[in-house]
Residue frames as qw, qx, qy, qz and C-alpha x, y, z in Angstrom:
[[0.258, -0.564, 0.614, -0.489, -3.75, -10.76, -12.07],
 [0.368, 0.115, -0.923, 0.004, -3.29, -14.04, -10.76],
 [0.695, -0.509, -0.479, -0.166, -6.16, -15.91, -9.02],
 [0.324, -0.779, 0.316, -0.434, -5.34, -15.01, -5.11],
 [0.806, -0.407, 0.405, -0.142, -4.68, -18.37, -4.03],
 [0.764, 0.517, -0.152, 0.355, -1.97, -18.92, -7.10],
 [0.021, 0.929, -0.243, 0.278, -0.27, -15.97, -5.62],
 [0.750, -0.104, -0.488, 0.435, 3.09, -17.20, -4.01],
 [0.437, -0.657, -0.466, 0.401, 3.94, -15.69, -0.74],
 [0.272, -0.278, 0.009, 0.921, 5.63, -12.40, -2.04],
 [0.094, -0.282, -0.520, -0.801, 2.85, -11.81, -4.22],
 [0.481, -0.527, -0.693, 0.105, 0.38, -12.75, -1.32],
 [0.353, -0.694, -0.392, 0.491, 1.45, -10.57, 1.09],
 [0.380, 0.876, 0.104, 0.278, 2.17, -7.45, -2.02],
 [0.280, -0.858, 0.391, 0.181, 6.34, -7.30, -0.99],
 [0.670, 0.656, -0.348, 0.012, 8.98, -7.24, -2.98],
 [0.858, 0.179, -0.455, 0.159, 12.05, -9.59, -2.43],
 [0.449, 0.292, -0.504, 0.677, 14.05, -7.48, -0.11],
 [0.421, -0.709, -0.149, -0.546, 11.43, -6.67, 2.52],
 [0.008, 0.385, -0.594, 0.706, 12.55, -6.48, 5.81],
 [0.224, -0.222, -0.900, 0.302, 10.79, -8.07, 8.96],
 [0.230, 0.427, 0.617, -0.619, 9.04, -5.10, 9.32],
 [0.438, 0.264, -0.486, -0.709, 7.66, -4.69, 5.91],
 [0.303, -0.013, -0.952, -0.035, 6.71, -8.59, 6.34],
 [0.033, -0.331, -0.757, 0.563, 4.74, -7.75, 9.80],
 [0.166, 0.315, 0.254, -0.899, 3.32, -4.86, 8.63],
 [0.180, 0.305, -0.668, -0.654, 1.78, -6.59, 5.42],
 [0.202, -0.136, -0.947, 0.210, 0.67, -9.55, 7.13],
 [0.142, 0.298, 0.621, -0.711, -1.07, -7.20, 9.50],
 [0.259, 0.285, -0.403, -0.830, -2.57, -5.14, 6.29],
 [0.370, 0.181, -0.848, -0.334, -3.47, -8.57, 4.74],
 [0.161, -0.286, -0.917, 0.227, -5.00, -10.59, 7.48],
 [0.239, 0.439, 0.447, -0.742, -7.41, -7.54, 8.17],
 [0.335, 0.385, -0.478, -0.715, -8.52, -7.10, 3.93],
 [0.603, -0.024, -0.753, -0.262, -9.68, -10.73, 4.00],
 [0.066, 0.045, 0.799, -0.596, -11.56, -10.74, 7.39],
 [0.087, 0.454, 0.850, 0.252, -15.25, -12.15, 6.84],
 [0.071, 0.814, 0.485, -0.311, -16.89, -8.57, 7.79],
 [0.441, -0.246, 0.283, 0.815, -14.35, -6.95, 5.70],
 [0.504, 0.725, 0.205, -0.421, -16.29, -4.11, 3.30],
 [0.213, 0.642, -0.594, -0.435, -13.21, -4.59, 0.56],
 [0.140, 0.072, -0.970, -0.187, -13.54, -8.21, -0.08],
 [0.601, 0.328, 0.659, -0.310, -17.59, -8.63, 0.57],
 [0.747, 0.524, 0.184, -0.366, -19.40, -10.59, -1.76],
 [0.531, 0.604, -0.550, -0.226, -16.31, -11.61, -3.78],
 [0.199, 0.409, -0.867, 0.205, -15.28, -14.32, -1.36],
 [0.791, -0.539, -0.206, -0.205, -17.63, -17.36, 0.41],
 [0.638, -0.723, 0.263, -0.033, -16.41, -18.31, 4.25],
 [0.956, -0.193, 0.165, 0.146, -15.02, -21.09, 2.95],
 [0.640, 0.575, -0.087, 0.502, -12.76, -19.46, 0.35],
 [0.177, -0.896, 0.193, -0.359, -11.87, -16.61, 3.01],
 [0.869, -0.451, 0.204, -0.005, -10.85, -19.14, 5.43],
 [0.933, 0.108, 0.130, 0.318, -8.33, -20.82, 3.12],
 [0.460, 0.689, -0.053, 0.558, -6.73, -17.62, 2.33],
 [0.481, -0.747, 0.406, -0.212, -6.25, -16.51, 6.27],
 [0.885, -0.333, 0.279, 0.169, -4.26, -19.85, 6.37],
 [0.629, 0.494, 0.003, 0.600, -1.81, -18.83, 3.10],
 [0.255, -0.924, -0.086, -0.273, -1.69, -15.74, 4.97],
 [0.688, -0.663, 0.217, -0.201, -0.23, -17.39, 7.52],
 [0.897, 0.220, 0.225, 0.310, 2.15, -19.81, 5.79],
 [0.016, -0.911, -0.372, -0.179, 3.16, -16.97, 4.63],
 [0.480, -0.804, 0.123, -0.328, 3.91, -14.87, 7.62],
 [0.821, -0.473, 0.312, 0.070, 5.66, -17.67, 9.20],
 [0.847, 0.239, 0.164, 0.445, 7.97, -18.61, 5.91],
 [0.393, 0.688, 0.057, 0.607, 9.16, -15.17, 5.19],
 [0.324, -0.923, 0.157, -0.140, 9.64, -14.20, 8.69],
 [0.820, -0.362, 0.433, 0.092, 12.27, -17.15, 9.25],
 [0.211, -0.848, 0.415, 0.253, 14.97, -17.20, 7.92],
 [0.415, -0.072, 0.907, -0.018, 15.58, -20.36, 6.90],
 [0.412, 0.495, 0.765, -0.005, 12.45, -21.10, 5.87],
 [0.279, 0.846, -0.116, -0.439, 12.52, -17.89, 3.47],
 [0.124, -0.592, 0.706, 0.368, 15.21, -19.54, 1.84],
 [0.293, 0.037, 0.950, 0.097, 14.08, -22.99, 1.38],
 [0.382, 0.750, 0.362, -0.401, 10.86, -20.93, 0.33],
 [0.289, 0.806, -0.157, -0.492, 12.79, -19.13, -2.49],
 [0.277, -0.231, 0.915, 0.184, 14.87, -22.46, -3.44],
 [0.519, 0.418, 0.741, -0.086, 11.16, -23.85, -4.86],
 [0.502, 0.665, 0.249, -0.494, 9.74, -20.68, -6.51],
 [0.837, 0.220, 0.385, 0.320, 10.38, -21.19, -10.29],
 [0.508, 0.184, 0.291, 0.790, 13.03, -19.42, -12.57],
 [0.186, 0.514, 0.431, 0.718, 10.56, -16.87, -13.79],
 [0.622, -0.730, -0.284, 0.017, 8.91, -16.16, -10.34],
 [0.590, -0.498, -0.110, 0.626, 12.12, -15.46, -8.82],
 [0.391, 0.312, 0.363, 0.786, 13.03, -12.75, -11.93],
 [0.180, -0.693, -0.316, -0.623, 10.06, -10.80, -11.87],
 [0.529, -0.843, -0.023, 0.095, 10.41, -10.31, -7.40],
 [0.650, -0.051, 0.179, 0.737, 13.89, -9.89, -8.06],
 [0.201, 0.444, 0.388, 0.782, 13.03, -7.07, -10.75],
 [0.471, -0.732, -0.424, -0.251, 10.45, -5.55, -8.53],
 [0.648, -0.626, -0.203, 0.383, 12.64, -5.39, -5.48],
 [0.654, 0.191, 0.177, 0.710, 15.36, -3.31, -7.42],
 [0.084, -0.646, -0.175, 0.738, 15.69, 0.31, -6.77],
 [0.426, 0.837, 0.341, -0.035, 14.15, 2.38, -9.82],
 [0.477, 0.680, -0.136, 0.540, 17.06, 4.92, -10.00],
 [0.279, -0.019, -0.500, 0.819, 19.82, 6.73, -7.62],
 [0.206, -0.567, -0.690, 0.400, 17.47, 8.19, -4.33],
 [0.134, -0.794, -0.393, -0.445, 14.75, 10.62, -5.04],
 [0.229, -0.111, -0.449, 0.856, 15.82, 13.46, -2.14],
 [0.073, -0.771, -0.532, 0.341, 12.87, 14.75, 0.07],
 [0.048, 0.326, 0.238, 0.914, 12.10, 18.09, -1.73],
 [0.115, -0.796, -0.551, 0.222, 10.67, 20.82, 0.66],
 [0.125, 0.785, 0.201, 0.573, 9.14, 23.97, -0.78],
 [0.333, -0.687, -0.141, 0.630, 11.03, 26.95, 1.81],
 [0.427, 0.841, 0.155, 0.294, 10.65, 30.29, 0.66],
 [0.205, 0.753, -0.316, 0.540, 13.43, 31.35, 2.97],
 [0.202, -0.517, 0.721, -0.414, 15.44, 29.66, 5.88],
 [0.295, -0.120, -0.948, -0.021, 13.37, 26.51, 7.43],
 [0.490, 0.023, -0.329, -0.807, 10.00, 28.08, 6.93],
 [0.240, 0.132, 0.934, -0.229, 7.30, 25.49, 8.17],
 [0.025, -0.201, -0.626, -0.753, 5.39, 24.53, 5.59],
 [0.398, 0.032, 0.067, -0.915, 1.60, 26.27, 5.38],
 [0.112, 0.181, 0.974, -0.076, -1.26, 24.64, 6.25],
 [0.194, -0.161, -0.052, -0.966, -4.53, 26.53, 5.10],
 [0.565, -0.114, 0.091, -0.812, -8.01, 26.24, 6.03],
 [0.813, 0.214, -0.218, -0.496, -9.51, 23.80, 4.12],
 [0.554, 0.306, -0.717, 0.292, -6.35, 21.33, 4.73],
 [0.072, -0.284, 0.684, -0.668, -6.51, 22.04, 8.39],
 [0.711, 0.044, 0.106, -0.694, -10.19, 21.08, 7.97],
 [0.727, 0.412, -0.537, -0.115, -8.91, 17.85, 6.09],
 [0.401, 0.147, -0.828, 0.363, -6.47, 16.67, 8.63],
 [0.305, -0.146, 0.681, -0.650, -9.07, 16.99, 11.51],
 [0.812, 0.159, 0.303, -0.472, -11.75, 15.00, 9.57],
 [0.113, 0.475, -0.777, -0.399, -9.75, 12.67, 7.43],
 [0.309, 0.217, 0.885, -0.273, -12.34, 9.68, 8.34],
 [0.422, 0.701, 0.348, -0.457, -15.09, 11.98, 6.69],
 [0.315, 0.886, -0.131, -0.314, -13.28, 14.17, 3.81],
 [0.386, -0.510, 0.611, 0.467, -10.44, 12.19, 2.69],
 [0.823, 0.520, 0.225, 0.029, -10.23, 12.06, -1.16],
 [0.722, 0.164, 0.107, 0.663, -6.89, 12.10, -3.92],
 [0.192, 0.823, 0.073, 0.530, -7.40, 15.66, -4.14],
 [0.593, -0.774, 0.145, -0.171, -7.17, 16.40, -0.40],
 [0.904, -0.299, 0.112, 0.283, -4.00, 13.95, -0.40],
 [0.691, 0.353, 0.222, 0.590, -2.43, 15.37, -2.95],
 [0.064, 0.872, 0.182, 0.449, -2.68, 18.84, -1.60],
 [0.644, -0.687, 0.336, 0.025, -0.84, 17.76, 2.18],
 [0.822, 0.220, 0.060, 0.522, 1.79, 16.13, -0.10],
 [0.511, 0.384, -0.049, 0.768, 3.05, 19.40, -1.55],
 [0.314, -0.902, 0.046, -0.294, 1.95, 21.55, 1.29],
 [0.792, -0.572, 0.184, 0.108, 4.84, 19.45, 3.15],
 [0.166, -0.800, 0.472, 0.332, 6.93, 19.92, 0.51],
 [0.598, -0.202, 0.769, 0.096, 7.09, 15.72, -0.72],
 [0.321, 0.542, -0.489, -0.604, 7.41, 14.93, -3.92],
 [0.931, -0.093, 0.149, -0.319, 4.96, 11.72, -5.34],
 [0.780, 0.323, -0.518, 0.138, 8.79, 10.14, -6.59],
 [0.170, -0.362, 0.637, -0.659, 9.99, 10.41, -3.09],
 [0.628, -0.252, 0.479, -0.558, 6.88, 8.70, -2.05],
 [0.874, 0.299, -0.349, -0.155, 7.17, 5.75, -4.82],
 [0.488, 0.479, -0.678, 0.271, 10.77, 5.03, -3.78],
 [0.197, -0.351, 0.777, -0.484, 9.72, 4.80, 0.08],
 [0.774, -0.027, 0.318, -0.547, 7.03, 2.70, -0.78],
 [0.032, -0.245, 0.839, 0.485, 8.06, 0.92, -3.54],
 [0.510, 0.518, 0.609, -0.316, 4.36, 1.47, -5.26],
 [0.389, 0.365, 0.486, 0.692, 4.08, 2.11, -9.08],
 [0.030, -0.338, -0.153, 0.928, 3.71, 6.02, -9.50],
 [0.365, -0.224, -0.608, -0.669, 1.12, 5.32, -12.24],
 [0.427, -0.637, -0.599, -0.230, -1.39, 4.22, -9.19],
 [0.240, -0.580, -0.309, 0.715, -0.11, 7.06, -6.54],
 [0.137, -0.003, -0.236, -0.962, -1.30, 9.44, -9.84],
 [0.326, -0.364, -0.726, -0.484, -4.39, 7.47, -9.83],
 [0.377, -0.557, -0.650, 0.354, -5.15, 7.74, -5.96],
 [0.268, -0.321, -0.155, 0.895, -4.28, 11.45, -6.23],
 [0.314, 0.067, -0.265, -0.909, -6.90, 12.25, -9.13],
 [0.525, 0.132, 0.665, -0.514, -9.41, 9.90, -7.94],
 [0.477, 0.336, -0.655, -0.481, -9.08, 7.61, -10.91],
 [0.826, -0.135, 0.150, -0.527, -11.12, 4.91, -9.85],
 [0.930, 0.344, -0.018, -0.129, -11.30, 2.62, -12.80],
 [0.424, 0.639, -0.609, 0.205, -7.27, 2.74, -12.97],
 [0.303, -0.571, 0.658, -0.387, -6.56, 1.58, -9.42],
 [0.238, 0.279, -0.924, 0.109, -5.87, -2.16, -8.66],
 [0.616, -0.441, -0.639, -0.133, -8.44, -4.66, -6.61],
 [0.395, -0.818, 0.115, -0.403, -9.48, -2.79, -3.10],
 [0.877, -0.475, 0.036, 0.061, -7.47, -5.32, -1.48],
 [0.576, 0.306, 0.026, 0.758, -3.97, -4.25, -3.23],
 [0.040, 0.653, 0.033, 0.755, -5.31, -0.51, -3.27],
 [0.583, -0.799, -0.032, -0.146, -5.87, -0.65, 1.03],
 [0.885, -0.230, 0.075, 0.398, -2.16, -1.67, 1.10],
 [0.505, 0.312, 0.193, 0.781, -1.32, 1.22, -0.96],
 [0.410, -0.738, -0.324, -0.426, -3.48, 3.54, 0.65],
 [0.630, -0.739, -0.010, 0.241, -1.83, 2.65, 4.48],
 [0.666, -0.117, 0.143, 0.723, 1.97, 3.04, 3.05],
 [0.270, 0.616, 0.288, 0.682, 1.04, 6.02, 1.34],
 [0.337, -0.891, -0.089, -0.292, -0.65, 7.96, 4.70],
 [0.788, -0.569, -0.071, 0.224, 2.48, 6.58, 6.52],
 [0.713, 0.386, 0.029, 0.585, 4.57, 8.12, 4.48],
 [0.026, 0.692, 0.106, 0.714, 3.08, 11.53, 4.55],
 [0.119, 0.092, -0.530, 0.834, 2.72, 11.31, 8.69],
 [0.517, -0.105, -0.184, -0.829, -1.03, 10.84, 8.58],
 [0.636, -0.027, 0.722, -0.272, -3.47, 8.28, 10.37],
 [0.327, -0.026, -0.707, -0.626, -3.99, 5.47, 7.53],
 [0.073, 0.331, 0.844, -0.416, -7.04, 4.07, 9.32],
 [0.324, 0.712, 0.269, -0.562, -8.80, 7.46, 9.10],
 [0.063, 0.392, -0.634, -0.664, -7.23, 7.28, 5.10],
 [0.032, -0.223, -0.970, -0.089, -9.07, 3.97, 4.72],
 [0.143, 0.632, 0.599, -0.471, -12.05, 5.25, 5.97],
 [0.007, -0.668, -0.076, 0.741, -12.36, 8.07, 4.51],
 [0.246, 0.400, -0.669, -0.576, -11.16, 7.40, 0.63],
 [0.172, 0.153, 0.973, -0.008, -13.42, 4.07, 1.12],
 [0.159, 0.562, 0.545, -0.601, -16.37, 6.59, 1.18],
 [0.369, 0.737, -0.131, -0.551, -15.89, 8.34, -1.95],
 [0.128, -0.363, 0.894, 0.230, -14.49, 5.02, -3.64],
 [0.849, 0.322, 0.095, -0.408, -16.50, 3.23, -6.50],
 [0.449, -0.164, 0.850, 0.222, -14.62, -0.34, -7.24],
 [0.522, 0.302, -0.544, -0.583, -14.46, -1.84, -10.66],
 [0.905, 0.136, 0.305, -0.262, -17.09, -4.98, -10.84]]
């Protein structure tokens, strides 16, 4: 992975070419909190000074890719290969994954049991992959469904779901994947963050 301050702005803010304004905002937002100086995901890897410089790409950013214009004249620089690979990225995987819910007859609301119910009122406390991966298919969703709205690689929504540590990406990628993932499902990500932060051992 590229040094953080290499990163050009789509790689910066982890969106792929076609992102929308809100995808853009919501990144930003994502982003500018992950590299605040009290931040637990980025202590000790960054001094002030580095931190600082990277709230101002941030921002650059933020402002180029919201504007129109200046998105263009932005993508006009990046080089041949750059543009290819967010191009490639941005590209739908295959024809649309269709929400798959489990009814055993008519429109059946799906079952919530105990231990889940116990889950979604402490999510702050109890959230791990296992616990996520069980309110997936209790709702029916299906983890290619949840790639396609996210546009995250399903190789690290298997890893978040079996609490594969060592697989998962730098905490500051994986907290971006982490909020899109609870927003899919209809869950606070906050209390996701929290929660999966607790039972989370980063690779050194």
């Amino acid at each position: 992975m590229k040094r953080i301050l290499d990163q050009n702005y789509y790689e910066l803010l982890d969106i792929h070419a076609n992102a929308t304004r809100d995808e853009i905002r919501r990144a930003y937002r994502v982003m500018k909190e992950a590299f605040q100086e009290d931040s637990l995901a980025i202590y000790s890897l960054y001094d002030s000074s580095e931190l600082t410089q990277i709230q101002r790409r941030l921002d650059e950013a933020y402002r180029t890719l919201l504007d129109e214009g200046g998105r263009g004249a932005y993508d006009s620089t990046l080089s041949p290969t750059s543009r290819e690979e967010i191009v490639k990225e941005s590209q739908p995987q295959t024809d649309p994954v269709p929400l798959k819910v489990n009814v055993s007859s008519g429109n059946e609301p799906p079952v919530i049991d105990g231990e889940l119910e116990t889950f979604l009122n402490n999510i702050g406390e109890t959230c791990t992959g296992e616990l996520l991966k069980r309110f997936r298919e209790s709702q029916g969703i299906s983890l290619e469904w949840v790639a396609q709205k996210t546009r995250i690689n399903i190789t690290y929504l298997n890893f978040i779901e079996s609490n594969h540590h060592s697989g998962l990406p730098h905490w500051v990628y994986l907290k971006s994947y982490l909020f899109q993932y609870a927003e899919v499902l209809g869950i606070d990500p906050q209390q996701v963050l929290e929660g999966f932060l607790k039972n989370y051992t980063p690779k050194r």
